[in-house]
C-alpha positions as CSV (number, residue, x, y, z in Angstrom):
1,X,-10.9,-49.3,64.4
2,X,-8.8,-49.6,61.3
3,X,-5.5,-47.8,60.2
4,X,-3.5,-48.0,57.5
5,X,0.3,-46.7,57.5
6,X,1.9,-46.0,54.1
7,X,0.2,-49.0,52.1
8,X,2.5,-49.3,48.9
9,X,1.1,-52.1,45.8
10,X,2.8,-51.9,42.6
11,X,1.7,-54.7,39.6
12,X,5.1,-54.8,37.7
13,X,5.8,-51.5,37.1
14,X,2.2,-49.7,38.2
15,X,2.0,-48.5,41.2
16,X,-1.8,-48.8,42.8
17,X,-1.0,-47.8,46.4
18,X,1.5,-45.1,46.9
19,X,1.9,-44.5,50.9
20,X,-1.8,-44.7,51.7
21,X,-2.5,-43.8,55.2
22,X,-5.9,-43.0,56.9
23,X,-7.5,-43.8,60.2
24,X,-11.2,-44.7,60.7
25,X,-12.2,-44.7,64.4
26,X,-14.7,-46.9,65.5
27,X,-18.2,-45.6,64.8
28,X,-17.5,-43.8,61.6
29,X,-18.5,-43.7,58.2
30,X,-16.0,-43.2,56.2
31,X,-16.6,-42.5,52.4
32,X,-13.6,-43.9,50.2
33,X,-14.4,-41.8,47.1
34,X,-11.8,-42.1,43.7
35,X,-12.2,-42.2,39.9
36,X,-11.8,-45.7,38.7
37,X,-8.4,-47.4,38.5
38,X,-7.6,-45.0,42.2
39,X,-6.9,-48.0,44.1
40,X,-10.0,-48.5,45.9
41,X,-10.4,-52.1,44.9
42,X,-6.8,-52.9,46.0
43,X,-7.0,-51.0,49.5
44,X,-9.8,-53.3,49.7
45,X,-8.5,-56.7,48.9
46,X,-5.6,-56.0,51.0
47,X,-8.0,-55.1,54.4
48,X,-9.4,-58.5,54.0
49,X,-6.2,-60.2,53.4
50,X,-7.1,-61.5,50.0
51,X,-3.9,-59.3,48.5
52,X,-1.1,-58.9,50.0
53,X,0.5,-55.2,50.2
54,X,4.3,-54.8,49.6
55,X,5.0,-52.7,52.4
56,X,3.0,-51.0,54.7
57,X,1.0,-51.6,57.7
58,X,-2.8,-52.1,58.3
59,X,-4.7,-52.8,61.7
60,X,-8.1,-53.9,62.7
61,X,-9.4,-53.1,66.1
62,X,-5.7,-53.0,66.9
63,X,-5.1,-56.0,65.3
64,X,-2.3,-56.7,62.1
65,X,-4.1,-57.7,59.1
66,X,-4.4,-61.4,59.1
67,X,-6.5,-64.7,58.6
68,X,-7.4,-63.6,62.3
69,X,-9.0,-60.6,61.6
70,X,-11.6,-61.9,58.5
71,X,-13.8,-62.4,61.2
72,X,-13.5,-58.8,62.0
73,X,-14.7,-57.5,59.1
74,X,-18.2,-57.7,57.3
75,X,-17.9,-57.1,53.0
76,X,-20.8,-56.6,50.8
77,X,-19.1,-56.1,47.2
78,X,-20.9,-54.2,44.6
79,X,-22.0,-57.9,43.0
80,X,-24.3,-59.4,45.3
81,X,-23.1,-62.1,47.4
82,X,-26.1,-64.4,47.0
83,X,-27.6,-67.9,46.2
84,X,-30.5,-67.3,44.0
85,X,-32.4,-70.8,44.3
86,X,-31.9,-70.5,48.7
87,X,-34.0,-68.2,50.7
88,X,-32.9,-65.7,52.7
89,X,-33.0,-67.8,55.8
90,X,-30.9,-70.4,53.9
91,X,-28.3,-67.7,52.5
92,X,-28.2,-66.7,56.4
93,X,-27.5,-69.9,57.2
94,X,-24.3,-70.7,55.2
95,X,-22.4,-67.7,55.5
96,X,-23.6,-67.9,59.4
97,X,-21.9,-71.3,59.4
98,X,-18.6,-69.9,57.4
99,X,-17.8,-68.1,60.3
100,X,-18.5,-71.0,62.5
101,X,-21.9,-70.2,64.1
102,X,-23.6,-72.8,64.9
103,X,-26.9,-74.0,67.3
104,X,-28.7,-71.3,69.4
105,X,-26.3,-68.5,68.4
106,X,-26.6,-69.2,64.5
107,X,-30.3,-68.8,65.0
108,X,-30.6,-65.6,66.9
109,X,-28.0,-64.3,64.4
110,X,-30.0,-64.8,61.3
111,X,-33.3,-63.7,62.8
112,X,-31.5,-60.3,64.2
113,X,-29.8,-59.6,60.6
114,X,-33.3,-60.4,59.1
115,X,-34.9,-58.1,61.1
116,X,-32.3,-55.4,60.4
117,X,-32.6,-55.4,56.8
118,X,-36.3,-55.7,57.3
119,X,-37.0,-59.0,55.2
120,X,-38.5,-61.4,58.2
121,X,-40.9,-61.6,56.1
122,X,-39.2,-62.9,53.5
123,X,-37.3,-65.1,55.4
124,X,-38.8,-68.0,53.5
125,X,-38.5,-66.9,50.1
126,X,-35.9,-67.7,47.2
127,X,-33.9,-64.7,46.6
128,X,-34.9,-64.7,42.8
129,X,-38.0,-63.4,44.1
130,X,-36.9,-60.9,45.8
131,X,-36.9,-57.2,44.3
132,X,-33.3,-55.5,43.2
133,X,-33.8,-53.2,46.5
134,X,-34.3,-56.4,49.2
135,X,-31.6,-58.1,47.7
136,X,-29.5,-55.7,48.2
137,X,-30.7,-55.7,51.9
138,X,-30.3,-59.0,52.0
139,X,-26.1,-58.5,50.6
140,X,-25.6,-56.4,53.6
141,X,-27.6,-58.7,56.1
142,X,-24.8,-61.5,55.2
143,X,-22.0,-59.0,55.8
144,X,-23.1,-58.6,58.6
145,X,-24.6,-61.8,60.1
146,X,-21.2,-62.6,61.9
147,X,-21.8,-59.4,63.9
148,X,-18.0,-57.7,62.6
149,X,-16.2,-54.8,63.5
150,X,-16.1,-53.4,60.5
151,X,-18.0,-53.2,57.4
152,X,-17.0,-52.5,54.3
153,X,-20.3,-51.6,51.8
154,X,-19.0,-51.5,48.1
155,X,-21.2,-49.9,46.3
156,X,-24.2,-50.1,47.7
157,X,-27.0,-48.4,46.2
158,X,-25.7,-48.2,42.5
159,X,-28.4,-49.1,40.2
160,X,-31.4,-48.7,42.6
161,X,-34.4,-46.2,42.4
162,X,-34.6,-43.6,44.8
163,X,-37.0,-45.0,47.4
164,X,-34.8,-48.3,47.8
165,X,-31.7,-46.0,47.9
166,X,-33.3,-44.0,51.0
167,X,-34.1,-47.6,52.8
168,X,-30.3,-48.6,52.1
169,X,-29.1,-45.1,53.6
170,X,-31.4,-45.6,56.8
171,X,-30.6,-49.0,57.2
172,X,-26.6,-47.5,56.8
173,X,-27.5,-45.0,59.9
174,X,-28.9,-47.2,61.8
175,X,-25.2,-49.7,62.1
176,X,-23.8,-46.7,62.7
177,X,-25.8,-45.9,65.7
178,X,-25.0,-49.5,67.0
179,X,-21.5,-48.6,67.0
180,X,-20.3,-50.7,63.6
181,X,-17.7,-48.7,61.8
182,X,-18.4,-48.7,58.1
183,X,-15.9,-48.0,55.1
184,X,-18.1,-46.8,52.3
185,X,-17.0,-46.5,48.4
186,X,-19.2,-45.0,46.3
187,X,-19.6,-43.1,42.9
188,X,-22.8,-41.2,44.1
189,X,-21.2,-38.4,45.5
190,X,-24.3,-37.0,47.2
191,X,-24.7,-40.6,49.2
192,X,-21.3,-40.0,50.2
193,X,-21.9,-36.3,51.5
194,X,-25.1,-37.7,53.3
195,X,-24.0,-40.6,55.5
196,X,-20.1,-39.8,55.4
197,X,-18.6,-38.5,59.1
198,X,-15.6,-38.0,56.9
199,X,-14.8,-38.1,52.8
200,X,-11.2,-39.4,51.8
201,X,-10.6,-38.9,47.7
202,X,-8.0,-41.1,46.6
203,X,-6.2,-40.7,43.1
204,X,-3.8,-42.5,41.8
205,X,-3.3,-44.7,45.4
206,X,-2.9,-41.5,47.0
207,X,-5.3,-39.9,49.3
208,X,-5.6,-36.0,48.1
209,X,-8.0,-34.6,50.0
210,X,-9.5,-35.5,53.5
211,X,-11.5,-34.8,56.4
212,X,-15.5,-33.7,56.9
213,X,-17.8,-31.6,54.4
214,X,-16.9,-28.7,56.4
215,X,-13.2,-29.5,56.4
216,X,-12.9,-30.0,52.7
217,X,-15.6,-26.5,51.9
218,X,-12.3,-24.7,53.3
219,X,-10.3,-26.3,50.5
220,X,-12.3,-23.9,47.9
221,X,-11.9,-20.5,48.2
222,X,-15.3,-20.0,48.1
223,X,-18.6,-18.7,50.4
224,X,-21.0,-19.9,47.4
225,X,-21.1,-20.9,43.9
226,X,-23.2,-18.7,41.4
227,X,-24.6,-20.9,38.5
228,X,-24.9,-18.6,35.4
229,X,-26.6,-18.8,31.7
230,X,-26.1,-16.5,29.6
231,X,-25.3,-16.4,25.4
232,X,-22.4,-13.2,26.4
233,X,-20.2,-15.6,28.5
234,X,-17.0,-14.1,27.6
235,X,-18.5,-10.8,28.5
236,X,-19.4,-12.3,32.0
237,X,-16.4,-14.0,32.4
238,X,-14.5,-10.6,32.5
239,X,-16.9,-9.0,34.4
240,X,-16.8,-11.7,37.1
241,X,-12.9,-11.0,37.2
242,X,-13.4,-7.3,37.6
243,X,-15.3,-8.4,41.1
244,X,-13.1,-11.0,42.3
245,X,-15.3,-13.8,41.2
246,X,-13.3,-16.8,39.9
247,X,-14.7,-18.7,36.8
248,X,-15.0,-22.4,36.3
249,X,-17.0,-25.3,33.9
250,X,-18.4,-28.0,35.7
251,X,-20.0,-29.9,32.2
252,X,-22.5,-27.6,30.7
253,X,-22.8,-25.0,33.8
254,X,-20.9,-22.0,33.8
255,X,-19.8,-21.1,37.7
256,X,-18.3,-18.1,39.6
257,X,-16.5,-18.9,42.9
258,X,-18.2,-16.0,45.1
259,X,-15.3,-14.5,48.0
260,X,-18.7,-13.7,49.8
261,X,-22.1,-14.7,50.1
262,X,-24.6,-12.1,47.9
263,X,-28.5,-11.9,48.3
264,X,-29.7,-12.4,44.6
265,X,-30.4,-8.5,43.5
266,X,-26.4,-8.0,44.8
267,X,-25.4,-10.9,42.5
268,X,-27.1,-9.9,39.4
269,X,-26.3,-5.8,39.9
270,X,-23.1,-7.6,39.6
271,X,-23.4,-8.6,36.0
272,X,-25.6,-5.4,34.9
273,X,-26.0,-5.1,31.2
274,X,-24.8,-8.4,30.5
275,X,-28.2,-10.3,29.1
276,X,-28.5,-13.3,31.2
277,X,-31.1,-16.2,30.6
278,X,-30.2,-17.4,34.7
279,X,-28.4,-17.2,37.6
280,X,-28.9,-19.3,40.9
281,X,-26.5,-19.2,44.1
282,X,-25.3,-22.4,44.9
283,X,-23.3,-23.8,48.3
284,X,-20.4,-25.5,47.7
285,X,-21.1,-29.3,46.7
286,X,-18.8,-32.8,47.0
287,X,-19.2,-33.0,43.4
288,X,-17.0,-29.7,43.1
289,X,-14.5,-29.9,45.4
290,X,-14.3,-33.2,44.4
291,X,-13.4,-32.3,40.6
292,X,-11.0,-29.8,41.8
293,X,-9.2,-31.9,43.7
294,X,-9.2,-35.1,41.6
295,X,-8.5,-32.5,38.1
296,X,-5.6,-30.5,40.9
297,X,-6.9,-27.4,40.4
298,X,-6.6,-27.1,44.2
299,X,-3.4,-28.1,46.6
300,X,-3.3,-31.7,48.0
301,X,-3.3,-32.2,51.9
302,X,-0.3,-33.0,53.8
């Protein structure tokens, strides 16, 4: 559904984009994940052909990037899209009619994308009355109300409780099981490891790391993850060396990289007469492999 063949962008002398290249087939969700400034922003503007790249190829559904191929894609930016003063079924309406629906057709679109994002209901109620969560629905129900290939959600759950977070994750499933490919950016790495068929982590307009939770697990050389407190952490650190276990600081926590998993009286005989205040085995998380690769503690992917 989309590719993209050594994308380069450079602003004077900054480069954003150096040779980005990744392929999304049609059905996935793909899960764009990068520290700020990584060029996510950029890869984006340039899919919708608001930017142009300086070298470099991208395709749509086979198609070259183009005024064409707008139609193709459905956005919903991290800023919703919306007029506050219309209703929903008003909002529907004018971004229906930007992409040149009109009569029967513009009708059955609105009341399908309404029904989606489960605000038919609302359908005659301003969007200023609408709760954070529904208009956040109601973002995604206009990037999508042109029924496009490809959807590209920005964002989409940042600032939202939990319960509104779990609606936007369903409703995220549910395009997926109708077949709409969807390019996800997000800083919630444990949305991304939910709903992503496959995690790209982009630094510095590069992708470093790529490929499915599985896929990137093998990047750390690691069964498990032990989690320890303790006030002798020098002492434990050495210990943890005399078994093989490698040490590392993810903020506050103290962690071992385990070459095996341990049931939990194995582990601790493993720090005997060192005083410890905790210890908890831990899989492998997003959140660590994506430090290591994004800090290059482990080797990028070729």
């Amino acid at each position: 559904m989309l590719k993209i063949k050594k994308l380069n962008k450079s602003y004077g002398k900054r480069q954003v984009l150096e040779d980005l290249t990744l392929h999304i087939p049609t059905g996935e969700i793909y899960g764009l994940l990068g520290p700020n400034g990584a060029g996510k922003t950029t890869t984006i503007n340039i899919i919708c052909n608001l930017l142009k790249a300086d070298s470099g190829a991208i395709a749509i559904n086979n198609q070259s990037v183009s005024e064409a191929t707008k139609r193709l894609i459905g956005i919903a930016p991290q800023e919703n899209l919306l007029y506050k003063t219309l209703t929903c079924e008003e909002n529907l309406n004018f971004f229906a009619r930007l992409y040149g629906l009109r009569g029967q057709r513009l009708r059955q679109q609105v009341q399908i994308c309404l029904e989606a994002v489960n605000l038919t209901s609302r359908a005659k109620s301003p969007v200023e009355t609408l709760s954070g969560g529904m208009q956040r629905r109601m973002n995604m129900a206009i990037a999508l109300v042109h029924q496009p290939k490809l959807v590209i959600l920005d964002e989409p759950t940042t600032g939202l409780d939990i319960e509104t977070r779990y609606e936007i994750w369903e409703l995220i499933r549910q395009l997926q099981r109708q077949g709409v490919t969807i390019l996800l950016t997000t800083h919630l790495l444990d949305e991304a490891e939910r709903l992503s068929s496959r995690i790209g982590i982009l630094k510095n307009g590069r992708i470093l790391a790529e490929g499915s939770m599985e896929q990137l697990r093998q990047r750390i050389p690691a069964k498990e993850m032990a989690i320890v407190r303790t006030a002798e952490e020098e002492k434990a650190i050495a210990r943890a060396y005399e078994h093989g276990f490698i040490p590392r600081r993810y903020g506050n926590d103290l962690a071992f990289w385990l070459p095996e998993q341990l049931e939990l009286k194995d582990l601790i005989a493993r720090f005997d007469q060192i005083p410890l205040d905790s210890i908890a085995r831990q899989p492998v998380g997003l959140e660590h492999i994506y430090l290591e690769v994004t800090q290059g503690t482990v080797d990028e992917c070729h």
